[in-house]
C-alpha positions in Angstrom: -43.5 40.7 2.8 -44.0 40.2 -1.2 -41.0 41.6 -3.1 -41.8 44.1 -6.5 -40.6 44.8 -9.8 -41.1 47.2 -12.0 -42.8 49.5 -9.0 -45.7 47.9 -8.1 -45.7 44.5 -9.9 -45.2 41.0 -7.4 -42.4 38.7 -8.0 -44.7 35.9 -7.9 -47.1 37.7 -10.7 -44.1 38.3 -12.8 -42.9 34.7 -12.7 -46.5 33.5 -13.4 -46.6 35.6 -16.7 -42.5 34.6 -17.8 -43.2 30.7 -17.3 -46.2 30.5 -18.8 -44.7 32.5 -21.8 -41.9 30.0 -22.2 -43.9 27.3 -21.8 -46.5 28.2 -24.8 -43.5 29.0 -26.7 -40.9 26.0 -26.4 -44.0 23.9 -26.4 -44.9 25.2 -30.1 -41.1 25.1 -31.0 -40.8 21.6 -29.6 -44.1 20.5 -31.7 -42.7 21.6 -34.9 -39.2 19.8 -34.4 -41.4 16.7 -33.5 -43.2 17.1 -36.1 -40.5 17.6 -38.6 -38.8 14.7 -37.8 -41.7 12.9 -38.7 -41.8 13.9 -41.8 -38.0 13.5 -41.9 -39.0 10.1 -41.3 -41.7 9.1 -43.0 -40.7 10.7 -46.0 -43.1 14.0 -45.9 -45.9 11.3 -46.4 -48.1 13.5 -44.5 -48.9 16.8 -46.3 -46.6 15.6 -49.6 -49.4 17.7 -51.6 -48.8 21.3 -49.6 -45.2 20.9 -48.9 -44.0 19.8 -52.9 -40.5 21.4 -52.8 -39.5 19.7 -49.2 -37.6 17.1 -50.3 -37.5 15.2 -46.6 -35.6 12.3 -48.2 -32.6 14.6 -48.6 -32.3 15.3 -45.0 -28.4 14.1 -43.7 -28.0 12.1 -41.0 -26.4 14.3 -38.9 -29.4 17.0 -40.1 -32.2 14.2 -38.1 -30.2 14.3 -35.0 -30.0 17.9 -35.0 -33.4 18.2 -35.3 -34.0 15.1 -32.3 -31.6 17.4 -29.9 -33.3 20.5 -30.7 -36.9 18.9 -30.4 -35.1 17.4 -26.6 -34.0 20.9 -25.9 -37.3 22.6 -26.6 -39.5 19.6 -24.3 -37.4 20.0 -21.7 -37.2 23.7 -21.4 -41.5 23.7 -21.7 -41.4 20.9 -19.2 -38.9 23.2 -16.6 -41.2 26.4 -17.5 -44.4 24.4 -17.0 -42.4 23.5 -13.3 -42.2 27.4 -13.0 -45.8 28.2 -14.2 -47.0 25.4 -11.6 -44.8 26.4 -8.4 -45.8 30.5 -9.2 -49.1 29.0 -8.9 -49.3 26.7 -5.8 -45.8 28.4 -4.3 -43.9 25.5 -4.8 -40.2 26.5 -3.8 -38.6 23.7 -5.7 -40.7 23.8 -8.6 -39.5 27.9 -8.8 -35.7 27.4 -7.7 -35.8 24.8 -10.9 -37.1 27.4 -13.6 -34.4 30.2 -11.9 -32.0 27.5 -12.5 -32.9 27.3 -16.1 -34.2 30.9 -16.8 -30.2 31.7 -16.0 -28.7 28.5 -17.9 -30.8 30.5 -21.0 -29.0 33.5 -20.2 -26.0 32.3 -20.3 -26.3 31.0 -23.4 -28.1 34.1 -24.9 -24.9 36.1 -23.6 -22.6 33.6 -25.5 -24.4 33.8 -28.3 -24.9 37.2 -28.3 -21.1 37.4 -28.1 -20.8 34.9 -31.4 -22.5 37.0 -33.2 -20.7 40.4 -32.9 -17.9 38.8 -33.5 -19.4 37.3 -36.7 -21.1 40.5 -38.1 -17.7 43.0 -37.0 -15.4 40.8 -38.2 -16.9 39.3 -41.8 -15.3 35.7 -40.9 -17.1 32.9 -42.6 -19.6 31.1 -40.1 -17.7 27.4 -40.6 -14.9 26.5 -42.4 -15.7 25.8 -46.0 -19.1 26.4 -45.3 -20.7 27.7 -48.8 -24.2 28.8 -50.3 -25.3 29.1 -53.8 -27.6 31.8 -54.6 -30.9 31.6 -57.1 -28.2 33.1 -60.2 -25.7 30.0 -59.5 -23.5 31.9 -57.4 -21.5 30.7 -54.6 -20.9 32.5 -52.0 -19.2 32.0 -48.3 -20.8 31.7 -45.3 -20.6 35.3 -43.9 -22.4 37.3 -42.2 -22.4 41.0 -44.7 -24.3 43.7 -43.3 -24.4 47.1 -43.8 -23.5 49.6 -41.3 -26.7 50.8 -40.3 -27.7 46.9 -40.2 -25.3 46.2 -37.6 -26.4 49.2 -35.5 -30.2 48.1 -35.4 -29.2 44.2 -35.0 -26.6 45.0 -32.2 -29.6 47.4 -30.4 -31.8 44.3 -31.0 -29.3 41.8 -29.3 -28.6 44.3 -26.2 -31.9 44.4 -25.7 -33.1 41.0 -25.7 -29.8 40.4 -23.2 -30.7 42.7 -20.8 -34.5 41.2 -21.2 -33.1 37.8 -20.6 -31.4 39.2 -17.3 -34.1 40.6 -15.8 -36.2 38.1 -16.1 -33.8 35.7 -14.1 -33.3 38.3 -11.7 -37.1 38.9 -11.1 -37.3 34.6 -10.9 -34.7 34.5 -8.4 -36.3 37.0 -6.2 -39.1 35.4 -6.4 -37.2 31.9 -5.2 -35.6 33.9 -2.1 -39.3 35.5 -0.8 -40.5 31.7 -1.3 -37.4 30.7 1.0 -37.6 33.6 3.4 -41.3 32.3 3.8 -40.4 28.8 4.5 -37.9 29.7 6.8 -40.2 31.3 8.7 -42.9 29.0 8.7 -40.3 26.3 9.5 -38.8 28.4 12.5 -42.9 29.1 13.1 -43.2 25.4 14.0 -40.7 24.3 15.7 -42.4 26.5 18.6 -45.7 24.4 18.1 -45.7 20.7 19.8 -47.9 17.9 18.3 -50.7 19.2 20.4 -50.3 22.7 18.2 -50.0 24.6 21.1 -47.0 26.8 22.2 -44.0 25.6 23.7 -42.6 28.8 23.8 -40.6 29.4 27.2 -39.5 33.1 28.6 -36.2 34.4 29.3 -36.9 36.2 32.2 -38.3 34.5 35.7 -39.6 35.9 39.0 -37.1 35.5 41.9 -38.3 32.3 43.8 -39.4 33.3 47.1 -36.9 33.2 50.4 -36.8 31.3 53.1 -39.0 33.2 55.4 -36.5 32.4 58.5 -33.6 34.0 56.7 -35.3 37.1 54.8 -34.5 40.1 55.4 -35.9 44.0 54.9 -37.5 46.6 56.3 -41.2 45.5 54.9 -40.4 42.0 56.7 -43.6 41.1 58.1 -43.4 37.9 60.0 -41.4 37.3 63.7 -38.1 36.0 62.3 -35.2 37.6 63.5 -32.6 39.3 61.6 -29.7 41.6 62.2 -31.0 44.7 62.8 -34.0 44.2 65.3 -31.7 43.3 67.7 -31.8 45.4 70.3 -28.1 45.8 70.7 -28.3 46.9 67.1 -31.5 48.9 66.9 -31.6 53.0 66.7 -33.3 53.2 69.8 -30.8 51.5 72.0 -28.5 53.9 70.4 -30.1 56.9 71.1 -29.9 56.2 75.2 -26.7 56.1 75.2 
């Protein structure tokens, strides 16, 4: 039977939509890191004329493999969402179980970061250690997080949201992983009562009494000659009632 959510909507719908979200989505993301580190590389040789204040040459080291392992992150999480997208549609159980996998590695990660990020907006702590900015007057400032009150209300709304989002997705995944192992658990058990000739081996519990011996059965609706206790005629009623 096809589990729901939301009501009325399949599992199986659900994870069709989600994956092929992601997929669009880290896709893009991973095109523009790839794509920026191009340019890191190459010096902005490309579009020097529309992007005049990137100054790609300035770009640290340790900025280009930030970049490479974000552009990493993003391919493989559109490759494990195109997985999803693929198994949703031609109810691939591995292909499903491996987005799950990753739709909660994601939340995980969302609910860490989630938790960062309180911290950093309640507590006014600068985001690194020595870490400062200079504004457009010359100013330089720390790296904190300063928001007013009503700021942190809506952001905090924002992040509670998106976690709970991020949860139900993987919950509505991994339902849709244990229908797709319920149904190959039956199909498997379905089987293994099928022989290679695809009929039924299937073998009842309950069998007839074999038939007796007819020289040594015994009953009033015995019908043959055989002799048993009771038509003797030292035994039988008749015999009885002379007496």
């Amino acid at each position: 039977m096809s589990k729901h959510f939301c009501c009325c909507i399949p599992v199986r719908a659900g994870v069709f939509i989600f994956s092929l979200l992601a997929f669009l989505s880290s896709a893009f993301v991973a095109g523009v890191m790839w794509f920026f580190l191009h340019e890191v590389l190459t010096g902005g040789t490309d579009f020097k004329e529309s992007l005049k204040d990137v100054d790609f040459s300035k770009v640290t080291k340790g900025g280009k493999i930030a970049v490479i392992v974000a552009a990493s992150v993003f391919t493989i999480v559109a490759l494990i969402a195109l997985f999803g997208f693929l198994g949703s549609v031609f109810r691939k159980r591995k292909m499903v179980k491996a987005y799950s996998v990753l739709s909660w590695i994601t939340f995980f990660i969302y609910f860490v970061a989630s938790g960062l990020y309180f911290y950093l907006i309640f507590s006014g702590r600068n985001l690194f250690n020595g870490c400062e900015v200079t504004d457009t007057n010359g100013e330089t400032h720390e790296c904190r997080i300063d928001l007013k009150v009503w700021q942190k209300v809506i952001s905090v709304l924002i992040v509670l949201t998106g976690l709970f989002i991020h949860l139900y997705i993987a919950v509505v995944i991994r339902r849709y992983v244990d229908q797709l192992e319920d149904e190959h658990d039956y199909s498997h058990e379905y089987k293994l009562a099928k022989n290679k000739n695809n009929a039924s081996t299937y073998e009842p519990t309950y069998y007839p009494p074999t038939a007796q011996d007819p020289a040594a059965a015994q009953g009033l609706l015995h019908t043959n000659n055989a002799q048993y206790p009771y038509t003797d005629a030292a035994h039988s009623f008749g015999n009885h009632s002379h007496a």
